[in-house]
Structures are given as structure tokens and as C-alpha cells.
N, C-alpha and C positions, 0 to 999 in steps of 0.2 A: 504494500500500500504506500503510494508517495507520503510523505510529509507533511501533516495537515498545516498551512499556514495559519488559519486562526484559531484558535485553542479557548475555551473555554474553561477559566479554573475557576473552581468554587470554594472557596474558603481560603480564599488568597490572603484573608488576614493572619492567618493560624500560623502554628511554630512553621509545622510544614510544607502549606504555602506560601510563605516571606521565603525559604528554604530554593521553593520550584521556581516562583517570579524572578528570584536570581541567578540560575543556573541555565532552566528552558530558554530562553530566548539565544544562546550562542548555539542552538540546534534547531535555528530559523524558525521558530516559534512566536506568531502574533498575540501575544496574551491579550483574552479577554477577562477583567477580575470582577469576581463577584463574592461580595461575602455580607453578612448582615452587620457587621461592623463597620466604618470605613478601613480603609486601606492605608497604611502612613503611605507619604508622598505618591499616591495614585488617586489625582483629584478626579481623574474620569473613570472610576472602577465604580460599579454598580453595588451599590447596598441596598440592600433588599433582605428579604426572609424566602427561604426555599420555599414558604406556604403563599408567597404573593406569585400566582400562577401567571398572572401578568407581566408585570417585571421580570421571570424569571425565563418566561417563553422570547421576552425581548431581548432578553441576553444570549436564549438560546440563537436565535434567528442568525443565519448568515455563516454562523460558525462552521469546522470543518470536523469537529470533536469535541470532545467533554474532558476532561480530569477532575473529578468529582470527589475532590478531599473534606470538602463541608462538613458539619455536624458538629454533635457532643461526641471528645474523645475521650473520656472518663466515664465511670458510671453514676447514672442521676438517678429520679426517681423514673420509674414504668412511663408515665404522662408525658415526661419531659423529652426520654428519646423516644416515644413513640411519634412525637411531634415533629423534631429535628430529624430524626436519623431513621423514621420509619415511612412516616407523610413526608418530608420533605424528600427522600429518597423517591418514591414515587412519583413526586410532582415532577420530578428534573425529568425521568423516564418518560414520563407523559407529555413534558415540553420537546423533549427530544423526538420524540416520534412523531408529536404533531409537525415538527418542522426540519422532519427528513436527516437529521443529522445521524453517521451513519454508524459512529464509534463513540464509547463511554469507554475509558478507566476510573474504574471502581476502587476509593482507599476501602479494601475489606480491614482484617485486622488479623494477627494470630489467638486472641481473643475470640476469632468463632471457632477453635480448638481450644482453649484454654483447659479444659480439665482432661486432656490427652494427657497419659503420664510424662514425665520428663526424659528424657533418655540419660541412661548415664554417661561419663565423661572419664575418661577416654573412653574415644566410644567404640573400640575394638571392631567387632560384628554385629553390632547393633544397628540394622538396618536405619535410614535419615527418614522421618517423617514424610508421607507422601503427600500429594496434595487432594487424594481418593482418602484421605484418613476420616472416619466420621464424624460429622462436625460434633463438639460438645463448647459451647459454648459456657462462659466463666461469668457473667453478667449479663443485665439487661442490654449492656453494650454490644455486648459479645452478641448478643442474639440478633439485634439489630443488623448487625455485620451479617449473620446467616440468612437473615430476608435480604441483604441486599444481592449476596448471592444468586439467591433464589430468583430474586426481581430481573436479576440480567438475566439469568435462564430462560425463563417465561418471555422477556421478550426479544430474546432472539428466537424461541420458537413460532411465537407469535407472528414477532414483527420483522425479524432481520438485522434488529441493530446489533452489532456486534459488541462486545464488551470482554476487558481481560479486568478481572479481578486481583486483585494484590493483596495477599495478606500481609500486611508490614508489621515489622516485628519492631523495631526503634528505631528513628531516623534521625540524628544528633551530630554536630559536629564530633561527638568521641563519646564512646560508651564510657556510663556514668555508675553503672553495675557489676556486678560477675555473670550476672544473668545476662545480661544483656551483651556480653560478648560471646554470645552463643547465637542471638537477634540480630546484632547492631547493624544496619545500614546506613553506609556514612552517605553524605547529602550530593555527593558527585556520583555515586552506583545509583540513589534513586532517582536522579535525573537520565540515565543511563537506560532505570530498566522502565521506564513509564515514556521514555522517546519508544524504546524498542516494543513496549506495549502498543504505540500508538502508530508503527509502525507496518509491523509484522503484516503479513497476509494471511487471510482466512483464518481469522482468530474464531469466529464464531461466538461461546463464552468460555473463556480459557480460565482458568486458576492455579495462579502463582502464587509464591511463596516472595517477598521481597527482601531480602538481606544481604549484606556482601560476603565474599567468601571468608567466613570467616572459620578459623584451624576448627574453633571449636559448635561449629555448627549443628544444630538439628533435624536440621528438613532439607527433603531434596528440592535443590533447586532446578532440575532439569526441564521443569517446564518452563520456567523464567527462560535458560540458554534456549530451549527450542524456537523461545522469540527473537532471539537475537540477543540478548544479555548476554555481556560479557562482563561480571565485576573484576574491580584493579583494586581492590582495600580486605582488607583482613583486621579486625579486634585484637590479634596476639599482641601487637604492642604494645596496647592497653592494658593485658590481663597481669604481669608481676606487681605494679601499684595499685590496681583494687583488689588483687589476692590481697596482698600484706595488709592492705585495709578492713577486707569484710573477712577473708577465710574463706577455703569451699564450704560450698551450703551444704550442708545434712541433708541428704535426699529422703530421709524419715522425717523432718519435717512438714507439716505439709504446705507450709507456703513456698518451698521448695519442690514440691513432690511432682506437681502441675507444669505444663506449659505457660501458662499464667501467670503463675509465679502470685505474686499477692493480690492478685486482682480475686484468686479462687478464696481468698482467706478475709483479707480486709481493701477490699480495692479503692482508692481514690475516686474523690469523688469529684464532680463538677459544680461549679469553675475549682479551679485547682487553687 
């Protein structure tokens, strides 16, 4: 698929769209921004609520694709992301179809696995989490993330829009965890795999796993390569300063035990 010149992000205000508005555009990308907050320094970026179907179909209009990182990324109450991150998920889908646009990438989360068990480390023969693993979701978030899934399923069979889903494990300039040098996708791999997302041909609705290669990884990432992903970053040179910091986790713990990690046990909530 050529290179869509106009790009539609949604939640261009967020860690990880200020993250994409700096990186996509050297991969010939017209950003269009939308988020319900304003945008620092983007006086022409659209604010709006994913539930204003008007504003949100005018943003849609013209565009060549979606990157659809919008919502609550913590867990709130039931109401809260069924509104954001259930309704407003829907609403894009439904802009998107009324106005022919032909590709969405979906921020899913590894939250819609979160209480997959953890693999252990090193991880010997331990096969890498697939991205066929069952969804079990670890929060409200978490589930949200599985209807959005779902949501791209349904309308690619439906409708034809194609859509590649990402589950992102942490996207940070440097892992801030031990955990999360298992997750961490530094912010030059996920500009990398969401071009190649937006990319790729005959995505249909694909799901990937988003993280860089990192030594001590969990999941396979082969569906991401099959789009064209190639990550250039690894965690290990992060991991001797937060060992000597936190220690390995106790895998009998159980806020260790999970993919999730705390989110199964006492998860952060919204606004953070």
C-alpha cells in the first residue's frame, strides 16, 4: 500500500501522540490532530470529543488513514471507558466508513492479555506469547482494548476497512521498570512499526504485538516483521540499573505472576 499522505491521529495530545507528531512526519506523513484536549503548539489541530460525530466525521473526511491512539489509558470507572474507549471507538469506525477511508491502526494494549501468565526469564524453551493467545483481559481497560479488536474484525468483514491492531506494551523514551524491559518500545520502533502498519498490503485485520526487540522479551513479534517491522532498540541496557534498583520480581507474587503486571492486582487509575 503506498504511503498515506494524510494521516489522521487521534489523541495527538497524549504521552504517545506528542511521541508520533514528532517522529511520523520524517516518513512523509500529513498529520491531521485530533484530541479532546488542545494540542501544545498545534493551533489548527481539532478538539473535539470522539462522541461529537460531527467534528469527528470532519476530521475524518479527506484523510488517507486513521492512527487511532485516543482514549483513557488507565483504568477508570465501567461509564467512563465505556464512553471514551468503547462509544468513542465506535464512533471513529462509523466516521471512517461513512467517509470511505480505507485503513485504521488500532492502539490495542497488552492489557487485552493481561492475566496471560508471565513467562519466565530466561526464557530457555519457553515458547514467546502468540498473538492467537486468548484474550484475558486485566481491567475495564483491558476489555475495552478486546472490543476494539473485535470492532476492527467486524468491520473488515462487514465493510472492508482494513485495520492492524497493536498491542503496545510501553512506549517511553527508556524503560522505567524491570517489567517493562520485557514490553518497552522505545519511541523510534513505534514510529517504525505503525509506518509499517500503515503500510503493509493486504493487512485485512492483523494483530501485533508492539515492542522493540528486546533480549528479554515475551511475545512473538513475527506478525509485526510480517508487516515490514524491523526494530533497531533493545531494553538490555537499561536492565543492570533497574535490577540493582527493584531486584527480579518473584514470579509467586502475583502482581508479578500476570502479563499485566499491576494493573491485575492494583492498576492505576485515571487521570494518572
Amino acid at each position: 500500500m503506498p504511503a498515506p499522505r494524510t494521516l489522521l491521529l487521534t489523541g495527538a495530545a497524549g504521552g504517545l501522540g506528542t511521541l508520533m507528531r514528532e517522529l511520523l512526519p520524517a516518513y512523509g506523513y500529513e498529520l491531521r490532530l485530533f484530541d479532546v484536549r488542545p494540542v501544545d503548539g498545534a493551533p489548527d489541530a481539532i478538539t473535539a470529543d470522539l462522541n461529537d460525530t460531527a467534528a469527528l466525521r470532519e476530521a475524518v473526511r479527506g484523510t488517507d488513514a486513521v492512527l487511532h491512539l485516543a482514549g483513557i489509558s488507565l483504568e477508570a470507572s465501567f461509564e467512563q471507558i465505556l464512553a471514551a474507549n468503547i462509544q468513542g471507538t465506535y464512533a471513529l469506525y462509523e466516521a471512517v466508513r461513512q467517509e470511505g477511508v480505507p485503513r485504521v491502526v488500532f492502539a490495542s494494549s497488552n492489557h487485552a492479555v493481561g492475566f496471560t501468565p508471565r513467562p519466565p526469564h530466561p526464557r530457555g524453551d519457553v515458547p514467546l506469547i502468540p498473538t492467537d493467545t486468548p484474550r484475558r483481559p486485566d481491567t475495564f481497560y483491558g476489555l475495552s482494548k478486546s472490543f476494539g479488536e473485535d470492532l476492527a474484525q467486524l468491520y473488515w468483514d462487514l465493510h472492508g476497512v482494513e485495520t492492524v491492531s497493536v498491542r503496545i506494551g510501553s512506549c517511553f523514551p527508556e524503560p522505567t521498570t524491570v517489567r517493562m524491559l520485557s514490553l518497552w518500545m522505545s519511541p523510534a520502533d513505534g514510529a517504525r512499526l505503525f509506518h509499517a502498519a500503515l503500510t503493509a498490503d493486504d493487512v485485512r485485520h492483523t494483530t501485533v504485538y508492539g515492542s522493540s526487540a528486546n533480549t528479554r522479551l515475551w511475545w512473538d513479534l513475527s506478525s509485526a516483521r510480517a508487516l515490514g517491522y524491523a526494530p533497531r532498540d533493545d531494553s538490555e541496557p537499561y536492565a543492570a540499573r533497574l535490577l540493582a534498583e527493584e531486584g527480579e520480581p518473584d514470579p509467586a507474587d502475583p502482581e508479578h505472576a500476570h502479563v499485566g503486571g499491576h494493573f491485575c492486582t492494583r492498576p492505576p487509575r485515571w487521570p494518572h
